[in-house]
DRENPA-3360 file (N, C-alpha, C; in nm, 2 decimals, always signed):
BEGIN
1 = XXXXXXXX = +2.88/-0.34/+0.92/+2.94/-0.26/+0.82/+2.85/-0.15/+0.78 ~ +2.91/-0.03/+0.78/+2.79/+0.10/+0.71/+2.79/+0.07/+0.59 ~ +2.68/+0.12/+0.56/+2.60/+0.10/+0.43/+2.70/+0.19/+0.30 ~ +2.71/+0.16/+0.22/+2.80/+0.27/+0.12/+2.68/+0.37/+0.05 ~ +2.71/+0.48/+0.05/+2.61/+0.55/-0.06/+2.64/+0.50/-0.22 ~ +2.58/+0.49/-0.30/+2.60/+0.45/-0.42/+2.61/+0.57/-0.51 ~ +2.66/+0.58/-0.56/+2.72/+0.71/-0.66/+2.66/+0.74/-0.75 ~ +2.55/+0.83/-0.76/+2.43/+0.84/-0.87/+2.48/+0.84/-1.00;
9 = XXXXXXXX = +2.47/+0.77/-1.10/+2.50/+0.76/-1.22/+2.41/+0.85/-1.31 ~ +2.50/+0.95/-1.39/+2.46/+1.01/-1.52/+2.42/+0.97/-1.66 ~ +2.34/+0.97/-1.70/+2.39/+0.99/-1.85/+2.33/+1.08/-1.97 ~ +2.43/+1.12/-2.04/+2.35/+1.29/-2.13/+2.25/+1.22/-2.20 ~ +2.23/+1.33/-2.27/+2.07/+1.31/-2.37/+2.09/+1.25/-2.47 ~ +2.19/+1.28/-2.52/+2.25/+1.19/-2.65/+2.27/+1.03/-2.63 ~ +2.33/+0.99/-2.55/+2.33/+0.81/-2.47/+2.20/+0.78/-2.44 ~ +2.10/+0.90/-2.40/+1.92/+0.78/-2.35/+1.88/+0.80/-2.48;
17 = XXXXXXXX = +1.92/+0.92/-2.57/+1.81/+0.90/-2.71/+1.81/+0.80/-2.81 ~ +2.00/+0.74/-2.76/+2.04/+0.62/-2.81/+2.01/+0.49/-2.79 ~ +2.02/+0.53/-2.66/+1.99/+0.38/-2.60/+1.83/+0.34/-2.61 ~ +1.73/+0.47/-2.66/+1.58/+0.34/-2.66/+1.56/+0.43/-2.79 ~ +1.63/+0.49/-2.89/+1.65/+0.44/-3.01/+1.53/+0.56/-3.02 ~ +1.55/+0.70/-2.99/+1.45/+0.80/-3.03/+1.51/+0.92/-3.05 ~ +1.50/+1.04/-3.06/+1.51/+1.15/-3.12/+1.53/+1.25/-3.00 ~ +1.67/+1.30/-2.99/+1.67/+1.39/-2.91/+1.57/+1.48/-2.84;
25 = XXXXXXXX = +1.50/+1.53/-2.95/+1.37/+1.65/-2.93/+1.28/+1.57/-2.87 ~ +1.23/+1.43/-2.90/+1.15/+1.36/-2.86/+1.14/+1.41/-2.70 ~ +1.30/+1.36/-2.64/+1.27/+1.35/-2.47/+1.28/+1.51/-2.43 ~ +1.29/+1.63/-2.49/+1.29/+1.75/-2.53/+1.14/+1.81/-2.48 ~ +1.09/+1.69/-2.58/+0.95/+1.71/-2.58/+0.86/+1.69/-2.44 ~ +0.90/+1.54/-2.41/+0.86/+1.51/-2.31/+0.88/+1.59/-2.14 ~ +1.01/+1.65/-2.18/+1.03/+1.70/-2.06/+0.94/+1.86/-2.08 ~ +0.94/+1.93/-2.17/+0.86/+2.08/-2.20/+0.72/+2.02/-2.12;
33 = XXXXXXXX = +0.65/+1.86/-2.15/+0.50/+1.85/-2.13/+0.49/+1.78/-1.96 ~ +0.66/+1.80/-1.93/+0.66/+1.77/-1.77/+0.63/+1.65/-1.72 ~ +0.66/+1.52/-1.83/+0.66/+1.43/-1.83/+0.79/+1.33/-1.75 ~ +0.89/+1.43/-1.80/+1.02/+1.40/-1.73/+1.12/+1.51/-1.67 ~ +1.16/+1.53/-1.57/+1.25/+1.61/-1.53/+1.40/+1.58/-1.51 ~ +1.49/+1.57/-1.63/+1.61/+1.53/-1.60/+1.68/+1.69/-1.53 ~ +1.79/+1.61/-1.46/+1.85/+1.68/-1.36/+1.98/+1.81/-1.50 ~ +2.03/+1.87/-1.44/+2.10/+1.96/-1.52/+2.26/+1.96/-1.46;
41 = XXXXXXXX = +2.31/+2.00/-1.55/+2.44/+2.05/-1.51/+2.49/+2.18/-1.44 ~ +2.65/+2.22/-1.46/+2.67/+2.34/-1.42/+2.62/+2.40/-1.59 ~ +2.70/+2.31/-1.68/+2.67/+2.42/-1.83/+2.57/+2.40/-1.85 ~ +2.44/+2.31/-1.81/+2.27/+2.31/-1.84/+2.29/+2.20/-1.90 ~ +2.37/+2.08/-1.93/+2.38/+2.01/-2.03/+2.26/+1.90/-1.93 ~ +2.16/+1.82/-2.02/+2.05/+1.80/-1.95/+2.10/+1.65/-1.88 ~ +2.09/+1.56/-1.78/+2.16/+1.47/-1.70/+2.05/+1.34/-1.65 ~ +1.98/+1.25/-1.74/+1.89/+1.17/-1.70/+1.99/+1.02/-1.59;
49 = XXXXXXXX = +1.90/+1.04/-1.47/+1.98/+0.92/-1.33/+1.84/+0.81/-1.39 ~ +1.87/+0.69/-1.30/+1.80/+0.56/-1.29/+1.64/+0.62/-1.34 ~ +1.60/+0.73/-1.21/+1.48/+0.65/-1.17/+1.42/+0.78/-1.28 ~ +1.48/+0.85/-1.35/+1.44/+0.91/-1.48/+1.41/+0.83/-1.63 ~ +1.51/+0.74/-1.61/+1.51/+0.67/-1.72/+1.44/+0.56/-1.72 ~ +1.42/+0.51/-1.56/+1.26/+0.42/-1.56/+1.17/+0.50/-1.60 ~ +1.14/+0.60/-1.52/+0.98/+0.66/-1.60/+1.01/+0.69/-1.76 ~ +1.08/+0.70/-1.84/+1.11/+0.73/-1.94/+1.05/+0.58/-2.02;
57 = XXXXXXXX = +1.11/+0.45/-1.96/+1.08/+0.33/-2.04/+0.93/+0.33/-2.01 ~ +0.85/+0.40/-1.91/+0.73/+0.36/-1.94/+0.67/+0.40/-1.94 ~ +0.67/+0.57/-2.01/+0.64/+0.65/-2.10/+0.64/+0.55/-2.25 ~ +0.77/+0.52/-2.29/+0.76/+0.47/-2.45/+0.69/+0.35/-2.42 ~ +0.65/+0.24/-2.29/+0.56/+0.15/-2.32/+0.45/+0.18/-2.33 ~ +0.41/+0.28/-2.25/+0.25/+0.34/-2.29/+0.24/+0.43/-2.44 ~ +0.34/+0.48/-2.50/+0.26/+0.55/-2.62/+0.35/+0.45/-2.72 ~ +0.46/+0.39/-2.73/+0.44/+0.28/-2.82/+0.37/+0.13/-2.81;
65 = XXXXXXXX = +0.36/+0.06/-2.75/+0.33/-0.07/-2.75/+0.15/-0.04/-2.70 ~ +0.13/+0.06/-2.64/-0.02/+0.06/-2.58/-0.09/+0.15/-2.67 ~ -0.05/+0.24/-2.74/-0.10/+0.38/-2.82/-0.14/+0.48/-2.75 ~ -0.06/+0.47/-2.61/-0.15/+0.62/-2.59/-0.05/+0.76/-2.57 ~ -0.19/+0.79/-2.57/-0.12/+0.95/-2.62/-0.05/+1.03/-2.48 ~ +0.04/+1.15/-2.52/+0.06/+1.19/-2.41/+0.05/+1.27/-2.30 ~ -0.14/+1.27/-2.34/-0.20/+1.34/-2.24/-0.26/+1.19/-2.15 ~ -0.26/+1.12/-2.18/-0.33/+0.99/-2.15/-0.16/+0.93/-2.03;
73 = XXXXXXXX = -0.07/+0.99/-2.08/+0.02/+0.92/-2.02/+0.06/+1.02/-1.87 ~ +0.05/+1.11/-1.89/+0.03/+1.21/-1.79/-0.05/+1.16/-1.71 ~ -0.17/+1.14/-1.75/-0.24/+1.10/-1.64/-0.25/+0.95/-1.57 ~ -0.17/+0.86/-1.64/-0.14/+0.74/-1.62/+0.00/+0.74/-1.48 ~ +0.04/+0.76/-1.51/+0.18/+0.83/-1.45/+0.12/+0.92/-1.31 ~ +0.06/+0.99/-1.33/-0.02/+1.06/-1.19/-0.09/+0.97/-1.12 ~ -0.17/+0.88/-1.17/-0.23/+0.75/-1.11/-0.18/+0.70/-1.03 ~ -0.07/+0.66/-1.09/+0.03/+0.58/-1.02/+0.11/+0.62/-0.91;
81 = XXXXXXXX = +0.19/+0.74/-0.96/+0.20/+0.83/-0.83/+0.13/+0.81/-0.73 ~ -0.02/+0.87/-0.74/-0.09/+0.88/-0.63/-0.09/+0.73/-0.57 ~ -0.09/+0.61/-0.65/-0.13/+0.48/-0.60/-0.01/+0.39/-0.48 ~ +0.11/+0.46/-0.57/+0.24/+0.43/-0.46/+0.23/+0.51/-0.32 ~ +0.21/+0.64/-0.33/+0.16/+0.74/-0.25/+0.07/+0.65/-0.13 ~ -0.02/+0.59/-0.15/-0.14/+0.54/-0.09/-0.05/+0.46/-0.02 ~ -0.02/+0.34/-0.10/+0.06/+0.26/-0.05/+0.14/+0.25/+0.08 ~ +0.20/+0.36/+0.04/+0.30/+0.43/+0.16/+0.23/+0.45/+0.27;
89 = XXXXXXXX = +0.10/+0.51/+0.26/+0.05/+0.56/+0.40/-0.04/+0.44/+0.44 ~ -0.07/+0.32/+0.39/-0.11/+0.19/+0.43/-0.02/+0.15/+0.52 ~ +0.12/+0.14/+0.45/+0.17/+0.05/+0.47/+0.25/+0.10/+0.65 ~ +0.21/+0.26/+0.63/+0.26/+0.30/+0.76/+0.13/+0.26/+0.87 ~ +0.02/+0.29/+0.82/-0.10/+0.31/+0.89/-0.10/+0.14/+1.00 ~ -0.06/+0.06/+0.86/-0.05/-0.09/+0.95/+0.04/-0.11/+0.99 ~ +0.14/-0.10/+0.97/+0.30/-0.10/+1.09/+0.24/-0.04/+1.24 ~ +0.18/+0.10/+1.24/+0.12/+0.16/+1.35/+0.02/+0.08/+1.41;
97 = XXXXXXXX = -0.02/+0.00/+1.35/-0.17/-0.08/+1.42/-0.08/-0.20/+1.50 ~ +0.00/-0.27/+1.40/+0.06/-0.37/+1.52/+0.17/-0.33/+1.58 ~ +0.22/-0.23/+1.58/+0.32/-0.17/+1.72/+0.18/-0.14/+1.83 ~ +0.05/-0.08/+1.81/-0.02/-0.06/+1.89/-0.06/-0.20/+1.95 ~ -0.13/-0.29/+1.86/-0.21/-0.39/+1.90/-0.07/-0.47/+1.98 ~ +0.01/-0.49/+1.93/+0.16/-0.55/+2.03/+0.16/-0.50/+2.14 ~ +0.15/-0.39/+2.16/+0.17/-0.28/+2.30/+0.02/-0.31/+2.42 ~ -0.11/-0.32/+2.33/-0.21/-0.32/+2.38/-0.19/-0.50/+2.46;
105 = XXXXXXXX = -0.19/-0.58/+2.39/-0.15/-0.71/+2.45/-0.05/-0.71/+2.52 ~ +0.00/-0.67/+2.55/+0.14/-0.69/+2.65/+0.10/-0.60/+2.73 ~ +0.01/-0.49/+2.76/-0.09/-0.43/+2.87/-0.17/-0.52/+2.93 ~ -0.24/-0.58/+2.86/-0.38/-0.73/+2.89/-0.29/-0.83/+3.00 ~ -0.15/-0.87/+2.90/-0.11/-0.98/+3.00/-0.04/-0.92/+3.14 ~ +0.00/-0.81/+3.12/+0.04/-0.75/+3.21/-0.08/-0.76/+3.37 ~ -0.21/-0.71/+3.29/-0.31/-0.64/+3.37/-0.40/-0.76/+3.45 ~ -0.38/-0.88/+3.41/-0.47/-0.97/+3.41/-0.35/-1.07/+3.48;
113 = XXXXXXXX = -0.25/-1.03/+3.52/-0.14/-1.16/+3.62/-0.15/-1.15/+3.69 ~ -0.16/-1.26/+3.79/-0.19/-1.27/+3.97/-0.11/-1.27/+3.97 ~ -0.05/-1.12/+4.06/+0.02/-1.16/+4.16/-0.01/-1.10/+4.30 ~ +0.09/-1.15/+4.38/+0.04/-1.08/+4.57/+0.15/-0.99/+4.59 ~ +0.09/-0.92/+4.64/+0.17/-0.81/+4.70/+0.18/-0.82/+4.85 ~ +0.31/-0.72/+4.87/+0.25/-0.75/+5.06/+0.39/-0.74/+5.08 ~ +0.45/-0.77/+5.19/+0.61/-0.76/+5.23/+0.71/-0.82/+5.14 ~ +0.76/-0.76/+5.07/+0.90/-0.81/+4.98/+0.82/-0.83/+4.86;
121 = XXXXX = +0.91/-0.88/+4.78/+0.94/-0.86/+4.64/+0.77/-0.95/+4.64 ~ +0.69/-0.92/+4.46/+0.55/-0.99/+4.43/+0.61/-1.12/+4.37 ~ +0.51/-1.22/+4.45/+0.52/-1.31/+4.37/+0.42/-1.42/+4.35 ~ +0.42/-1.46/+4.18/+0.29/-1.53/+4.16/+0.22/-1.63/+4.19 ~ +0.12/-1.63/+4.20/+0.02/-1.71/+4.26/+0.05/-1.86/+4.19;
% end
């Protein structure tokens, strides 16, 4: 069965300022200090999806429940970035090692089987 694309879900600024119970200008704010980039409309009206409104909840875990400020969160958030980043190129770097080290063994057993050659098809010792 193909996969369905899932239908990116919107919601305005008014429903996220509600829903974690903050101040319009707040995420206003956040977004001027490039903390968040919600997506826009045709009339500009501002459009926060999922993975906006995740970094958004942990923005307000780090400057409410942690105290930090929002230069501290900026760089918390870039950290992280970079750290998933890494991740990614591990996790490719080792996928590439055992497609190689797979390929390299199945050369070995290849290279190391007796067999005889000579009139008609090889066959092993």
């Amino acid at each position: 069965m193909p996969e369905r694309r899932r239908k990116r879900r919107y919601l305005r600024i008014s429903a996220v300022a509600e829903r974690f119970e903050i101040h319009p200008q707040t995420l206003r704010l956040y977004e001027r200090e490039g903390l968040i980039q919600p997506r826009r409309s045709a009339g500009n009206t501002r459009l926060y999806d999922e993975q906006t409104i995740e970094r958004l909840r942990t923005i307000l875990t780090l400057t409410r429940d942690l105290g930090v400020n929002l230069a501290g969160v900026e760089v918390v958030l870039n950290m992280r970035e970079q750290m998933e980043s890494m991740k990614s190129e591990m996790d490719e770097l080792l996928e590439t090692l055992k497609v190689e080290l797979a390929a390299k063994r199945a050369g070995v057993e290849r290279r190391y089987a007796l067999e005889k050659f000579g009139g008609g098809p090889p066959t092993k010792i």
